[in-house]
N, C-alpha and C positions, 0 to 999 in steps of 0.2 A: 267917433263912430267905429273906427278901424282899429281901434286899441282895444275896443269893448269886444269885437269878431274875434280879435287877435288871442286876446282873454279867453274866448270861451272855446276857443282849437284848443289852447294848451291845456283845458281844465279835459276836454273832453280826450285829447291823445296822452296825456302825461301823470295826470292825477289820478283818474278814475281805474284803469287799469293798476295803478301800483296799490290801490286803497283792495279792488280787488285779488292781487298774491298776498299781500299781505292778512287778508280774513281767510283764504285758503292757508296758508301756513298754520295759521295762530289752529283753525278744527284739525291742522295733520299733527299739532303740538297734543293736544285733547285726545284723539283717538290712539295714541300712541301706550301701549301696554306693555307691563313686564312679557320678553319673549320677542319684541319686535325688535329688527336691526335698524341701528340711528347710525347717520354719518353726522359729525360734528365739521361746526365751522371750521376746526385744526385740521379737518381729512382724518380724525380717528373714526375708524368703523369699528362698533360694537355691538354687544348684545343687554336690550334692558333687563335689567335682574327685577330693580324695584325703582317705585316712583314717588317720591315725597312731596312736599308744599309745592318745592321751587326747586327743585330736582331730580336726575335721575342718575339711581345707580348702576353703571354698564360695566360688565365683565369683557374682557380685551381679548382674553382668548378662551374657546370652549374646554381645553387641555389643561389650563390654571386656576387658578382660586383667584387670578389678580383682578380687586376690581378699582373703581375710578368712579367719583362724584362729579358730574357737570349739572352747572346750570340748562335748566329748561331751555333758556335761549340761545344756547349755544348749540344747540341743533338745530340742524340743515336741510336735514331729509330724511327719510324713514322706506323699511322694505316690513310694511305691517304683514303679520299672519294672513289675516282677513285677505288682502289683494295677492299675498299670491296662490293663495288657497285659489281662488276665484281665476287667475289667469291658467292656473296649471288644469283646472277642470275643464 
């Protein structure tokens, strides 16, 4: 009986919250457009140029032509148009 309580603390503090960042991240992967700033898993901050199947094209600096292919999942986090348009008003 205390194994099956045991059970359902760990689903309720350990599972369900991580099932939740994880669907949060996957719509900040989705709303992420050419123009938005992504931080990559490696700590590179860029800017998306363009977005294909299963990746996205980020220019590294605004002063060069250089740019760089990563995978969709290798981002982290994002500073979308939209959110700071909205905080800056």
């Amino acid at each position: 009986m205390y194994f099956f309580v045991l059970l359902l603390a760990v689903v309720f503090i350990v599972v369900l919250p991580s099932r939740k960042r994880r669907k949060q991240h996957q719509e900040l992967l989705k709303a992420i457009t050419p123009g938005d700033t992504v931080i990559t898993v490696g700590g590179i901050v860029a800017t998306v140029v363009a977005r294909e199947e299963s990746t996205f094209v980020l220019q590294l600096n605004e002063n060069s032509d250089s740019h760089m292919r990563v995978l969709i999942s290798a981002v982290q986090g994002a500073s979308l148009k939209t959110q700071e348009g909205a905080q800056n008003a």
